[in-house]
TORTILO-227822 format. One record per residue: residue in three letters; x, y, z of N, C-alpha, C in turn; residue number from 1. Coordinates in Angstrom, 1 decimal, always signed. Example, Ala and Ser with C-alpha at 12.3 -4.5 7.8 and 13.67 -1.06 7.14 Angstrom:
# residues 2
  rolum      nX      nY      nZ     caX     caY     caZ      cX      cY      cZ  kolpa
    ala   +13.2    -5.7    +7.8   +12.3    -4.5    +7.8   +13.2    -3.3    +7.8      1
    ser   +12.8    -2.2    +7.1   +13.7    -1.1    +7.1   +12.9    +0.0    +7.9      2
# end
This chain:
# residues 254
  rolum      nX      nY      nZ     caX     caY     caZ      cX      cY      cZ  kolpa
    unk   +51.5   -63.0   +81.1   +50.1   -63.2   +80.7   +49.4   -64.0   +81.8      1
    unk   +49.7   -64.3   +82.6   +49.0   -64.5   +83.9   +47.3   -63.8   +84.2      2
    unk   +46.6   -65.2   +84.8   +45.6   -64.7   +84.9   +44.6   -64.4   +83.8      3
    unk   +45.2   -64.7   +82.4   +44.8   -64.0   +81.4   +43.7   -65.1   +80.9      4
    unk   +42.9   -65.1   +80.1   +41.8   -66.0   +79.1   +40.7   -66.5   +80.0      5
    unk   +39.7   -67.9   +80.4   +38.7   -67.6   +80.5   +39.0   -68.4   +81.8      6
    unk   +40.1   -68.5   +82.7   +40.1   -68.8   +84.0   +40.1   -67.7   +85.1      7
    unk   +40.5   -66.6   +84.2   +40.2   -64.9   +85.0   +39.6   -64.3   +84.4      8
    unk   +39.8   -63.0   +84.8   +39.6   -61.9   +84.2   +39.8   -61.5   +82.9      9
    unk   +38.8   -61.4   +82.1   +39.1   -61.5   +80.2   +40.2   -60.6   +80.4     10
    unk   +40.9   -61.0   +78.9   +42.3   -59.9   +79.0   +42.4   -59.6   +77.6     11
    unk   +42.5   -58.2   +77.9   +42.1   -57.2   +76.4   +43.8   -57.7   +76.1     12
    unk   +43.6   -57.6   +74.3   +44.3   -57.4   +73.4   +44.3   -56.3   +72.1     13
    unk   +45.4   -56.1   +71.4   +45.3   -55.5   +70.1   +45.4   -56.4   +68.8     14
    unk   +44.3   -56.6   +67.9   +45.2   -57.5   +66.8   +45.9   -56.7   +65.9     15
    unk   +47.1   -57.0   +65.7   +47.9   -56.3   +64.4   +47.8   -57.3   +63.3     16
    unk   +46.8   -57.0   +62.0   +47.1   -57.5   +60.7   +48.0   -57.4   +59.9     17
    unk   +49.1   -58.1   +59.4   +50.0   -57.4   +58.7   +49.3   -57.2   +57.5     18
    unk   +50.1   -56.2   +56.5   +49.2   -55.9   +55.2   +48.9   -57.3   +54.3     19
    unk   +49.9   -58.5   +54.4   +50.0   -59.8   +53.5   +48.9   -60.3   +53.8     20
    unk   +48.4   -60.9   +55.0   +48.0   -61.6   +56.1   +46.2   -60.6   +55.1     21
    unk   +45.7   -59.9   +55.2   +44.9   -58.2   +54.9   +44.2   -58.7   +53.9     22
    unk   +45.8   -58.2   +52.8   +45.1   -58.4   +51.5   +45.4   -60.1   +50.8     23
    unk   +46.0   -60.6   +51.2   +46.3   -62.4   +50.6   +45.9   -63.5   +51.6     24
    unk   +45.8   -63.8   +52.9   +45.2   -64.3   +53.6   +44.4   -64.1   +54.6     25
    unk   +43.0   -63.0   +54.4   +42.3   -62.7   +56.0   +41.6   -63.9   +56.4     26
    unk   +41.3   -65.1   +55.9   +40.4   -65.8   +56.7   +42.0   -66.4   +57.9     27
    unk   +43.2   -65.9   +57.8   +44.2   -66.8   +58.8   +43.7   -65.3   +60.1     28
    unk   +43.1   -64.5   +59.3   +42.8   -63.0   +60.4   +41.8   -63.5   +61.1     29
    unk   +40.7   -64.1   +60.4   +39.5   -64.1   +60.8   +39.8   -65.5   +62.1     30
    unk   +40.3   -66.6   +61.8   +40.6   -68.2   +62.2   +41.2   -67.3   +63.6     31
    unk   +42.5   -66.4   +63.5   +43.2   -66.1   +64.7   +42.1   -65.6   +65.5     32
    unk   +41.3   -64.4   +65.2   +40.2   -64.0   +66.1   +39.1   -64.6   +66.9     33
    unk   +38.6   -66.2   +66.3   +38.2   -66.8   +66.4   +38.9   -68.3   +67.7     34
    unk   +39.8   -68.0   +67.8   +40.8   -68.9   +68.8   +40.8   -68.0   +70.1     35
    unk   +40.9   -66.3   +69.8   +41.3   -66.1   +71.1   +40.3   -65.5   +71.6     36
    unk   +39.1   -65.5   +70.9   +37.7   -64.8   +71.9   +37.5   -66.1   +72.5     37
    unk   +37.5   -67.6   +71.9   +37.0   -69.0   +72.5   +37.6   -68.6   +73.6     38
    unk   +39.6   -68.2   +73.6   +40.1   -68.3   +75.2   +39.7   -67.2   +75.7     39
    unk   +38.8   -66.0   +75.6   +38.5   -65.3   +76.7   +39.2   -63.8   +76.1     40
    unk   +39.4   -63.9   +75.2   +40.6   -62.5   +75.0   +39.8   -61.7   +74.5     41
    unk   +39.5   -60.4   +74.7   +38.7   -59.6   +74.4   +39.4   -58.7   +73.4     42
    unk   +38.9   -58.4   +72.5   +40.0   -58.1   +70.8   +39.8   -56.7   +70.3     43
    unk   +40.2   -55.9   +69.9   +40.0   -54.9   +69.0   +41.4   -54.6   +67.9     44
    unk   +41.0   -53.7   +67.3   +41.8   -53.7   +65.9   +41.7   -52.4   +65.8     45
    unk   +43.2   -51.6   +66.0   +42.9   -50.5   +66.0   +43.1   -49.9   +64.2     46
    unk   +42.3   -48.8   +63.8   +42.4   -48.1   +62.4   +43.8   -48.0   +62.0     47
    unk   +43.8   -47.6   +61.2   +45.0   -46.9   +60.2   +45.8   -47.9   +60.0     48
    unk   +45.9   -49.4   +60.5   +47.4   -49.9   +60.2   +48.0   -50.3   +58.6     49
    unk   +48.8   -49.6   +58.3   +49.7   -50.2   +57.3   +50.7   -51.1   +57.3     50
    unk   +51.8   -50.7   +56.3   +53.0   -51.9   +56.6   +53.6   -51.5   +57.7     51
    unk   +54.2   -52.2   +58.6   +54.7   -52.0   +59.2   +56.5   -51.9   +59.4     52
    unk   +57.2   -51.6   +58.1   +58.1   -50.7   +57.6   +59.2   -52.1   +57.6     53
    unk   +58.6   -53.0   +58.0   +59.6   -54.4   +57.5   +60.5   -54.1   +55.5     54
    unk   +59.5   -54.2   +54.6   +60.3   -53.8   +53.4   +61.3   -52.7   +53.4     55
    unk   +60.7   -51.9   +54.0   +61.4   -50.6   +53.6   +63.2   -51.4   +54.3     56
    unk   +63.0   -51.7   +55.7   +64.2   -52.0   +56.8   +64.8   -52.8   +55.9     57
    unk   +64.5   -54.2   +55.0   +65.4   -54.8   +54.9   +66.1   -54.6   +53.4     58
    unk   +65.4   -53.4   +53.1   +66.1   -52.3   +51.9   +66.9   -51.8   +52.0     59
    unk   +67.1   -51.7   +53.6   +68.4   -50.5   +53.9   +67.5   -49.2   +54.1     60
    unk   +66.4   -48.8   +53.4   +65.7   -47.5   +53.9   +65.3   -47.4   +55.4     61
    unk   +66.6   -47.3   +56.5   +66.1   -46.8   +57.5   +65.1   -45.8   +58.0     62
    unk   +64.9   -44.7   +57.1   +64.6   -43.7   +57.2   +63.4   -43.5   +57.1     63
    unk   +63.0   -44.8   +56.5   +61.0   -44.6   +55.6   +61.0   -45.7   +56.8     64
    unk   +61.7   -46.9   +57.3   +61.2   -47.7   +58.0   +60.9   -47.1   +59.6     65
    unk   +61.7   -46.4   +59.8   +61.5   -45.2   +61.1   +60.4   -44.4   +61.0     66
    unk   +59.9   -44.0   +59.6   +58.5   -43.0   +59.6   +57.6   -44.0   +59.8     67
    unk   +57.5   -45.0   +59.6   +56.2   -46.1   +59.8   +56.3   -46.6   +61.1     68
    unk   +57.3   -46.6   +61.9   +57.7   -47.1   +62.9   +56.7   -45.7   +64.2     69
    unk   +57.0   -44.9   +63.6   +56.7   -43.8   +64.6   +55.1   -43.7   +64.2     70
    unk   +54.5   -44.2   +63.1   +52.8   -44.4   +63.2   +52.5   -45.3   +63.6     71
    unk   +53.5   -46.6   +63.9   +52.9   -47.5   +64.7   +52.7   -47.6   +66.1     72
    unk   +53.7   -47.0   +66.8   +54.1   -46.2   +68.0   +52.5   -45.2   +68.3     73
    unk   +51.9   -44.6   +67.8   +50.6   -44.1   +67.9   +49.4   -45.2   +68.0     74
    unk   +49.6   -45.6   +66.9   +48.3   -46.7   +66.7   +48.3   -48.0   +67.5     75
    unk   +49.4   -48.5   +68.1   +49.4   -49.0   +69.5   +49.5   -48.6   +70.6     76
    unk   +49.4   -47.4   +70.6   +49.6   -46.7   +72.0   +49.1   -47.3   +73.4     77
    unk   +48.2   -48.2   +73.1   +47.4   -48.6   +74.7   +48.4   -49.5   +75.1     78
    unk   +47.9   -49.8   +76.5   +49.0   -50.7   +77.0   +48.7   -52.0   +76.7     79
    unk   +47.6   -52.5   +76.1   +47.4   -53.6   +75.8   +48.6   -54.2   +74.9     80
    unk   +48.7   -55.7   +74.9   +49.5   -56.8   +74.5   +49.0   -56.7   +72.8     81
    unk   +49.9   -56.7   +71.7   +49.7   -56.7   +70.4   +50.0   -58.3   +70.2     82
    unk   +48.8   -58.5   +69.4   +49.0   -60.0   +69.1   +49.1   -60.1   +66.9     83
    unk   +49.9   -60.6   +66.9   +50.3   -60.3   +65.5   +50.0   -61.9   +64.5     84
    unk   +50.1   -62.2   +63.7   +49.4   -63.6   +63.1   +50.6   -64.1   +62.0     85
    unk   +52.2   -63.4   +62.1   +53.2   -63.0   +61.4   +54.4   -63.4   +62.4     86
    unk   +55.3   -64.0   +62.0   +56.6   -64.1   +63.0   +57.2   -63.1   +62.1     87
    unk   +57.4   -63.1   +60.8   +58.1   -61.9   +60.4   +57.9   -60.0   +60.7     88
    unk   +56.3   -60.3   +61.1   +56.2   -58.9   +61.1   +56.3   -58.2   +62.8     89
    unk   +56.0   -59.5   +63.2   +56.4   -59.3   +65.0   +57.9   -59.1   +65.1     90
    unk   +58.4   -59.7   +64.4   +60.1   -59.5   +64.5   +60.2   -57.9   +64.1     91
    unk   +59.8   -57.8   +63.4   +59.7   -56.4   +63.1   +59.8   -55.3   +63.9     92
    unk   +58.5   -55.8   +64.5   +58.3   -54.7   +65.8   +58.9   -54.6   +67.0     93
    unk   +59.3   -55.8   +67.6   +60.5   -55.5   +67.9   +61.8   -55.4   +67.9     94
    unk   +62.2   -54.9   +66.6   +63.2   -54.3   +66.4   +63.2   -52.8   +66.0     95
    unk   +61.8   -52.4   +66.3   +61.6   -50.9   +66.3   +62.6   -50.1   +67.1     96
    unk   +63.4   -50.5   +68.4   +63.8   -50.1   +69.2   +65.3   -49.4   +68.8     97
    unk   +66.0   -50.2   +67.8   +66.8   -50.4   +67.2   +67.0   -49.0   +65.9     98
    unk   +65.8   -48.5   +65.8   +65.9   -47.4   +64.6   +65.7   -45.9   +65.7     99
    unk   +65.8   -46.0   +66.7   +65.7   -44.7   +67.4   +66.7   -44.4   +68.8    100
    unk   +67.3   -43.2   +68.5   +68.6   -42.9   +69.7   +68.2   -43.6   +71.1    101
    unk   +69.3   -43.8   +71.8   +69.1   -44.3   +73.1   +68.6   -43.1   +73.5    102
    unk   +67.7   -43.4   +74.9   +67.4   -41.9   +75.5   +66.4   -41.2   +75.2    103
    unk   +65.9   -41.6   +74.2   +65.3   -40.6   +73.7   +63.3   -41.1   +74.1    104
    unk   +62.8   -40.3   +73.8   +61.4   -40.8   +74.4   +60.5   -41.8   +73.2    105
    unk   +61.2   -41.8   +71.8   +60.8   -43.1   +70.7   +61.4   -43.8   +71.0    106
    unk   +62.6   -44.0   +71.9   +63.2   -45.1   +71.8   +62.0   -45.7   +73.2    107
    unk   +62.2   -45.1   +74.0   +61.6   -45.9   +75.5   +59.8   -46.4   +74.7    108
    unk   +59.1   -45.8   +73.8   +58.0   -45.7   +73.2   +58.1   -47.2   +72.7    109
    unk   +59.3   -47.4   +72.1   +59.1   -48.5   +71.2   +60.2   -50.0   +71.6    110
    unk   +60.6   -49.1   +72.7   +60.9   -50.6   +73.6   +59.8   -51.1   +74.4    111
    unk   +58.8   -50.6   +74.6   +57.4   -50.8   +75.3   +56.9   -51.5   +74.5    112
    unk   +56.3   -51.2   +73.3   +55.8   -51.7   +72.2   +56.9   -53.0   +72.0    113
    unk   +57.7   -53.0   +71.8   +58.3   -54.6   +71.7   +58.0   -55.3   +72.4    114
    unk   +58.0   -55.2   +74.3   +57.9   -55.8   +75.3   +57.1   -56.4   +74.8    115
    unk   +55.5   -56.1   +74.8   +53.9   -56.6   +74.3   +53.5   -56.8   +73.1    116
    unk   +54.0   -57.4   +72.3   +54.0   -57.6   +71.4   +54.6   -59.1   +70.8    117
    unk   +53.5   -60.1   +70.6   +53.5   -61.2   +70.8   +53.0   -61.8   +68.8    118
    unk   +54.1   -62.8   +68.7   +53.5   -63.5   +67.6   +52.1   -64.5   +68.1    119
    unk   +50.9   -65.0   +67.0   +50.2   -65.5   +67.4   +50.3   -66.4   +68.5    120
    unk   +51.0   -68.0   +67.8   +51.3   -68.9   +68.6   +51.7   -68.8   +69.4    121
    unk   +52.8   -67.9   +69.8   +53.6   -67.7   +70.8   +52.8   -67.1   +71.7    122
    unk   +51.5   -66.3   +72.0   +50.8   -65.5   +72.6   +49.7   -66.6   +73.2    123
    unk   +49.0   -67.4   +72.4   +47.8   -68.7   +72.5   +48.4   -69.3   +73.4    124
    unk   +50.1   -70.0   +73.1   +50.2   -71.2   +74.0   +50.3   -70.4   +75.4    125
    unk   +50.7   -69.6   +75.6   +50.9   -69.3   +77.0   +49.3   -68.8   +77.6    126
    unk   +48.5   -68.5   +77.0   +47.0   -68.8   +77.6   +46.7   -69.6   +78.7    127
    unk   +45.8   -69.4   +79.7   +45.4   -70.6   +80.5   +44.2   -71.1   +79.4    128
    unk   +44.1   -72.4   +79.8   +43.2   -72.5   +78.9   +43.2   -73.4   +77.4    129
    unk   +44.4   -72.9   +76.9   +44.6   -73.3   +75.5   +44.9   -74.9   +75.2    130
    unk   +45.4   -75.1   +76.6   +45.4   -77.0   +76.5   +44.5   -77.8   +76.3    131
    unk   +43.4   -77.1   +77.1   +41.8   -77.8   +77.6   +40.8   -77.1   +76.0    132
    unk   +41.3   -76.9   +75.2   +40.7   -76.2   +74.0   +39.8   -77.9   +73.1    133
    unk   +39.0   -77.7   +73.0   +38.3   -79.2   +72.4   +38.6   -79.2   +71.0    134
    unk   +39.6   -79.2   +70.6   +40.4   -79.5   +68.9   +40.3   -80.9   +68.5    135
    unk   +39.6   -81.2   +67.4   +39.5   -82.3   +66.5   +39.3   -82.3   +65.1    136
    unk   +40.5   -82.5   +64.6   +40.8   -82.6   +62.7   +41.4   -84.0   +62.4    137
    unk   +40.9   -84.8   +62.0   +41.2   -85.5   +61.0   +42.1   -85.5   +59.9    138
    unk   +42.9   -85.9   +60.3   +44.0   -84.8   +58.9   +45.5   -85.1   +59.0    139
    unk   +46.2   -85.4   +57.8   +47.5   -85.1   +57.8   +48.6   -83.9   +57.3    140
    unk   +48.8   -83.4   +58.1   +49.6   -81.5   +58.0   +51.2   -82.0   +57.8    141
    unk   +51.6   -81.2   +56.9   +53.2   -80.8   +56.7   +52.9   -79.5   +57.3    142
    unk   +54.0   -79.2   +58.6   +54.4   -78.5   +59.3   +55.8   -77.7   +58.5    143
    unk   +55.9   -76.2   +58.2   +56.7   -75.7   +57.8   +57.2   -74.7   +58.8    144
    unk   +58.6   -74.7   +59.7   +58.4   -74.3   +60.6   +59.5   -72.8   +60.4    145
    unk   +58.6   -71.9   +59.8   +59.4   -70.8   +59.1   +60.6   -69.8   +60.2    146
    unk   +61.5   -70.0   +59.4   +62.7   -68.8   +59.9   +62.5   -68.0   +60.6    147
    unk   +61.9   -67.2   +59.9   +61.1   -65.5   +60.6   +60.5   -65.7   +61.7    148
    unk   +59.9   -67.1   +62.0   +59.5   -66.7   +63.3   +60.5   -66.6   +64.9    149
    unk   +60.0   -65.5   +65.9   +60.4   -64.5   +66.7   +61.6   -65.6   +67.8    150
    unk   +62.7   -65.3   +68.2   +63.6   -65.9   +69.0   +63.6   -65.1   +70.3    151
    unk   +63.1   -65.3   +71.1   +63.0   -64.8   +72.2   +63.6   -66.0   +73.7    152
    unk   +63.8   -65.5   +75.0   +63.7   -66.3   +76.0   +62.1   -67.6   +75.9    153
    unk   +62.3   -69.0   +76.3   +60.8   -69.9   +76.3   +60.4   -70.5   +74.8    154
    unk   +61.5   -69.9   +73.7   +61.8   -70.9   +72.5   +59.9   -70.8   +71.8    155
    unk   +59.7   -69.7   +71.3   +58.2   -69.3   +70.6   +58.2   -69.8   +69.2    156
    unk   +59.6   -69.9   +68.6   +59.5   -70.8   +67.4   +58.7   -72.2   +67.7    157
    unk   +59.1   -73.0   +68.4   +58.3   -73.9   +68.9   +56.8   -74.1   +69.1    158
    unk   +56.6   -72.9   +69.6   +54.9   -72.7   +69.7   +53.8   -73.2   +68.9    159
    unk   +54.4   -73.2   +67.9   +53.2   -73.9   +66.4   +53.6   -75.3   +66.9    160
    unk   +54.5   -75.8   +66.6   +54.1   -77.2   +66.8   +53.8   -77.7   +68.2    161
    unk   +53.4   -77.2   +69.3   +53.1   -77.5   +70.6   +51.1   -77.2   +70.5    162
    unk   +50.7   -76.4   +69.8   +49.8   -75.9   +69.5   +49.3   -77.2   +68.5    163
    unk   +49.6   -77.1   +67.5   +49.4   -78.6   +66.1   +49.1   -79.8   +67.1    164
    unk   +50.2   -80.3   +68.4   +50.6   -81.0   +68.9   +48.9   -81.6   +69.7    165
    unk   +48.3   -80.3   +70.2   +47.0   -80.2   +70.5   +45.6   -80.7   +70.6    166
    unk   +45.8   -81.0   +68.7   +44.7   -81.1   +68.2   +44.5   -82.9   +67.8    167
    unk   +43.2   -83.6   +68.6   +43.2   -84.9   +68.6   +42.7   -84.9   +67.0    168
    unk   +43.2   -86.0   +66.8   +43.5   -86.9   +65.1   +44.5   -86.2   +63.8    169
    unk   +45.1   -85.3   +64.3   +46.2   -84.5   +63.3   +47.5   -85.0   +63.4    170
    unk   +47.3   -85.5   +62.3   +48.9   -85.9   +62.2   +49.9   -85.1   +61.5    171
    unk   +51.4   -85.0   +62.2   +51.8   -83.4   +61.9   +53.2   -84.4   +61.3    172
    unk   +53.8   -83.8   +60.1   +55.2   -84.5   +59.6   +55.5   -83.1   +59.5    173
    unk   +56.7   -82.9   +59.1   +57.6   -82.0   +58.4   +58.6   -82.5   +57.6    174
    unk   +59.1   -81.8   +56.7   +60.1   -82.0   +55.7   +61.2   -82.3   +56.3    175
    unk   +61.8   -83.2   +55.2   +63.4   -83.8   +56.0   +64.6   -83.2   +55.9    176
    unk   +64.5   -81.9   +55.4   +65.4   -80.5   +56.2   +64.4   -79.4   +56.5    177
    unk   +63.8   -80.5   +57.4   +62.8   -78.7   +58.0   +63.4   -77.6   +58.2    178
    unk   +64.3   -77.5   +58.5   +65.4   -76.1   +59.1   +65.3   -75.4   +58.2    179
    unk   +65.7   -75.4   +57.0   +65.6   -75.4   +55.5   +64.9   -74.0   +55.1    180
    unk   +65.7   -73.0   +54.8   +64.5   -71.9   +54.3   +63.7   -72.1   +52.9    181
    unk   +62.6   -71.9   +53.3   +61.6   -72.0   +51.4   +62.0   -71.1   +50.3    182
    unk   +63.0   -70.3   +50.6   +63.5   -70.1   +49.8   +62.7   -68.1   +49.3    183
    unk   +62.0   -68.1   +50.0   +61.3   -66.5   +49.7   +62.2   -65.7   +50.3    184
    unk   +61.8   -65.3   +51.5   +62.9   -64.6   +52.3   +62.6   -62.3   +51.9    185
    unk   +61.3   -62.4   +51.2   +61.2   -61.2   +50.7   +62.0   -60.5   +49.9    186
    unk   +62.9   -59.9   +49.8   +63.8   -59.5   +48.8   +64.9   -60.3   +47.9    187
    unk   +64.8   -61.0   +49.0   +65.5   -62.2   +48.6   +65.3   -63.0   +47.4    188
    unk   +63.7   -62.9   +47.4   +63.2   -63.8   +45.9   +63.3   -63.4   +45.0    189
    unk   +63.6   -61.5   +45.2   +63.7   -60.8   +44.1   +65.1   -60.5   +43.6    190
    unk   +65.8   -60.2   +44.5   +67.5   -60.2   +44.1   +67.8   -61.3   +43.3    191
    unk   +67.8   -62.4   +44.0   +68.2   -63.4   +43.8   +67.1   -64.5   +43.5    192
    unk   +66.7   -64.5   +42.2   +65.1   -65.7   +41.9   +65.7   -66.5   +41.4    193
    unk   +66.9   -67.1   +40.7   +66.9   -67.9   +40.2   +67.4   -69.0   +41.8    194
    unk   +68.1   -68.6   +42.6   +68.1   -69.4   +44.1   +67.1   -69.8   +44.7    195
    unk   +66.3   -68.6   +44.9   +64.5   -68.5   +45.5   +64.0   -69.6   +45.2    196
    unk   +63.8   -69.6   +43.7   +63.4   -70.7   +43.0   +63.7   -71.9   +43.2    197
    unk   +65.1   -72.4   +43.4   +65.9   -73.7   +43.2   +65.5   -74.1   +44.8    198
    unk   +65.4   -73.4   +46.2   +65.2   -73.6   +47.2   +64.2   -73.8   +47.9    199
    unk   +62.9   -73.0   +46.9   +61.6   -73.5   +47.3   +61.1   -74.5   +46.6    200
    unk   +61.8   -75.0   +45.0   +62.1   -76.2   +44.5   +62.0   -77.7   +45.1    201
    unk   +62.9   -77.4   +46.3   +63.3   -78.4   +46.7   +62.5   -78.4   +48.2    202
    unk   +62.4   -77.5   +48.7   +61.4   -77.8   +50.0   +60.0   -78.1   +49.4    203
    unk   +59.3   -78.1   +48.3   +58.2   -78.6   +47.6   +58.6   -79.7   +47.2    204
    unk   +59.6   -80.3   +47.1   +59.3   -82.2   +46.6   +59.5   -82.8   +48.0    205
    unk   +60.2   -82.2   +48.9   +59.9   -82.8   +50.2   +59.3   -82.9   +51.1    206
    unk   +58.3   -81.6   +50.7   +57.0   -81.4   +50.9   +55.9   -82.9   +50.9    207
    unk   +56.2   -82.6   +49.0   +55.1   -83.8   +48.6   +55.6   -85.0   +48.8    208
    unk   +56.4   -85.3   +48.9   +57.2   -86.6   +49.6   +56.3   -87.5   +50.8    209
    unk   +55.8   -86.5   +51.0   +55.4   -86.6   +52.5   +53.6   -87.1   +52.6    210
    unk   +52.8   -86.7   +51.4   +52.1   -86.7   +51.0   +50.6   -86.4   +51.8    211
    unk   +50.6   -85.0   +52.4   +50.1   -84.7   +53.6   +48.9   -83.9   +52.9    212
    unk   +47.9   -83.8   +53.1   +46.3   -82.9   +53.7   +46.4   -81.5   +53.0    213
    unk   +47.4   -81.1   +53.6   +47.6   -79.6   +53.5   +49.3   -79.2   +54.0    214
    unk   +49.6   -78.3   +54.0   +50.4   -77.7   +54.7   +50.3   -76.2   +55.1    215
    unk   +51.1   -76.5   +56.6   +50.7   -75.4   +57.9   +51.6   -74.7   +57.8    216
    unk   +51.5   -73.6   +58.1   +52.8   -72.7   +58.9   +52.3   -71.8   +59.9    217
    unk   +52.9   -70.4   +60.5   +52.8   -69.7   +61.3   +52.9   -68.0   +60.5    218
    unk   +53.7   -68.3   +59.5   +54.2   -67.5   +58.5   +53.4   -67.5   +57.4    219
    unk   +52.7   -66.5   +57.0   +51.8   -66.2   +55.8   +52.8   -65.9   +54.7    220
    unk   +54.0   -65.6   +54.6   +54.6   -65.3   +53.6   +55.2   -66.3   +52.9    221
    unk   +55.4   -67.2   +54.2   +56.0   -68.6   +53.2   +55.0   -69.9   +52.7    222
    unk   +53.6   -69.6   +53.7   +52.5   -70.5   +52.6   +52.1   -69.4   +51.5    223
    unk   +52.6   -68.3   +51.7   +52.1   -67.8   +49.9   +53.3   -68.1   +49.0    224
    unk   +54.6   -68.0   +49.2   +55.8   -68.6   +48.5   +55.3   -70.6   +48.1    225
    unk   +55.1   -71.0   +49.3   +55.1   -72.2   +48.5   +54.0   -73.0   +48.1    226
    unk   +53.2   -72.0   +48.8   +51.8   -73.0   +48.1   +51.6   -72.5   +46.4    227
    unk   +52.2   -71.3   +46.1   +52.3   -70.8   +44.8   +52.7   -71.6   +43.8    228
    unk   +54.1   -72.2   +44.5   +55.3   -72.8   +43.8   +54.8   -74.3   +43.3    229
    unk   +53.9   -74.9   +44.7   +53.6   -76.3   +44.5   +51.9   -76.3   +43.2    230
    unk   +51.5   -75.2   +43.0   +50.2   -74.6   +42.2   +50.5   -74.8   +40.7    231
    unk   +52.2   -73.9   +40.2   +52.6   -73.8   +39.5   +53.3   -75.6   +39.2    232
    unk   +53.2   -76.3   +40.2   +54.4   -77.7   +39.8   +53.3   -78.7   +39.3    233
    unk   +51.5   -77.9   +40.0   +50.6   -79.2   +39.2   +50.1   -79.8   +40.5    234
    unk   +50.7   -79.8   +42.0   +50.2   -80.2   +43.0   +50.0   -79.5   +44.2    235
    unk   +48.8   -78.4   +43.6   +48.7   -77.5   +45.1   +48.3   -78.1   +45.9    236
    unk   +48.3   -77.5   +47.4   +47.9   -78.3   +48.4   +47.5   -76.9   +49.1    237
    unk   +46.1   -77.1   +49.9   +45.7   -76.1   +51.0   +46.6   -75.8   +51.7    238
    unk   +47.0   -74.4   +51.9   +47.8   -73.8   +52.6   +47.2   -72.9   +53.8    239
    unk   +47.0   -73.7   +55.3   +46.2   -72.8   +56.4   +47.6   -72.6   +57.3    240
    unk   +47.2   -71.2   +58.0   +47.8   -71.1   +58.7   +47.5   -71.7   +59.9    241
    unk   +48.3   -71.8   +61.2   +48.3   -72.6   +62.6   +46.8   -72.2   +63.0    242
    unk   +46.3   -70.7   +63.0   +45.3   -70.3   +63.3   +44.0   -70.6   +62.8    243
    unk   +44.3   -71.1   +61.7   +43.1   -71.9   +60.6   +42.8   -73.4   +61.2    244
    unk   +43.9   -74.2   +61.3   +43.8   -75.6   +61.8   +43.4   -75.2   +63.2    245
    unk   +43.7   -74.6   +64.5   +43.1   -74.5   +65.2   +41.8   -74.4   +65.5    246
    unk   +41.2   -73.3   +64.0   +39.4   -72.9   +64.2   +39.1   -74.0   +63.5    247
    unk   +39.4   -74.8   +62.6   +39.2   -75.8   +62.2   +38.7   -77.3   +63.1    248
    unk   +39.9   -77.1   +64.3   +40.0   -78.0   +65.4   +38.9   -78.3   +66.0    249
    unk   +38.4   -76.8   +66.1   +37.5   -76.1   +67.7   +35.6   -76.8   +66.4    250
    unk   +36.0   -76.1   +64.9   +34.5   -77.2   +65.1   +34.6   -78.0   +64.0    251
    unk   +35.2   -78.7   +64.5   +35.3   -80.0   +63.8   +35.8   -80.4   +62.3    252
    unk   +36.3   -79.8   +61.8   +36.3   -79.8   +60.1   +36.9   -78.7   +59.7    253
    unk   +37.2   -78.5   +58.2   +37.4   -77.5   +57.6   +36.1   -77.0   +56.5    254
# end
């Protein structure tokens, strides 16, 4: 990404909304688009996107996860860098590569498409620019630093809290087994709820233990797992994503 945001040459991107992110949290759509026109990223959103065949894959339905695979292979066709607001659904995509023969021209299709294909945070920090960003919130954040997000070479899990890290007057804690899954894990909540339950249980008293503002993630599936859970216990708490506290940052408040 060199060269890229408002010390060069603006640098086109694609946003990928996942459908969660769509229909249960667009203002974390709206907050992400709002961080990267500030750094210079020039945006578009291409039509048609659906799921992007994540349920179906961790169903075992290879076969429906491969037909959605091959619409997304179209619908990102440009060479532009896909910026996604999801570590689970970026994980996703690249592992498209993985559902089509070696050799073959989907496979080379959708090893391209993995290449450029960037979780939010992971995409922002490496920005020029993004350091010098004028962030100021007032605020104390529980940091949930979800599983699903993408393991690559430069440690992009990280990225959220280097980004949080950012923003003058935010004070950032996390739970004392951050590591700790919340306990959703998407089918997982369903096979198995009475676990789901007991594990997002307990990352919600350690949560409020902490007794923080809100709580952040990078992951829209696990602030809808547990901001639900802490709703149902009697002590919701605002649940923004990294890209929310950032637009938050940039003017001044929430």
């Amino acid at each position: 990404m060199a060269g890229a945001g408002r010390k060069g040459q603006p640098m086109h991107a694609q946003l990928f909304i996942p459908c969660l992110v769509e229909d249960c949290q667009p203002e974390a759509a709206v907050a992400a688009t709002r961080v990267l026109e500030r750094l210079g990223v020039a945006l578009r959103h291409p039509s048609g996107q659906t799921c992007c065949g994540q349920l179906a894959y961790k169903a075992g339905d290879v076969a429906g996860a491969r037909s959605l695979a091959l619409r997304y292979l179209d619908i990102f066709d440009a060479p532009e860098p896909v910026v996604c607001p999801s570590g689970s659904c970026t994980k996703m995509l690249r592992t498209y590569p993985e559902l089509f023969a070696l050799g073959t021209p989907e496979r080379a299709r959708a090893e391209g498409l993995a290449a450029r294909t960037f979780e939010f945070c992971e995409f922002v920090a490496g920005l020029p620019g993004a350091a010098e960003l004028p962030l100021n919130l007032d605020a104390r954040a529980c940091y949930h630093g979800s599983c699903q997000m993408p393991g690559v070479p430069g440690d992009p899990a990280d990225a959220p809290r280097r980004l949080l890290g950012l923003v003058r007057g935010l004070t950032v804690v996390e739970a004392e087994r951050a590591d700790r899954c919340c306990g959703f894990g998407g089918l997982f909540s369903l096979q198995f709820a009475s676990v789901s339950e007991a594990l997002t249980d307990d990352k919600c008293r350690e949560i409020l233990a902490l007794a923080p503002d809100m709580l952040v993630s990078a992951e829209p599936s696990c602030l809808m797992s547990l901001s639900g859970r802490l709703a149902k216990m009697g002590r919701p708490l605002p649940a923004l994503h990294v890209a929310q506290v950032l637009d938050a940052g940039l003017r001044g408040g929430l």
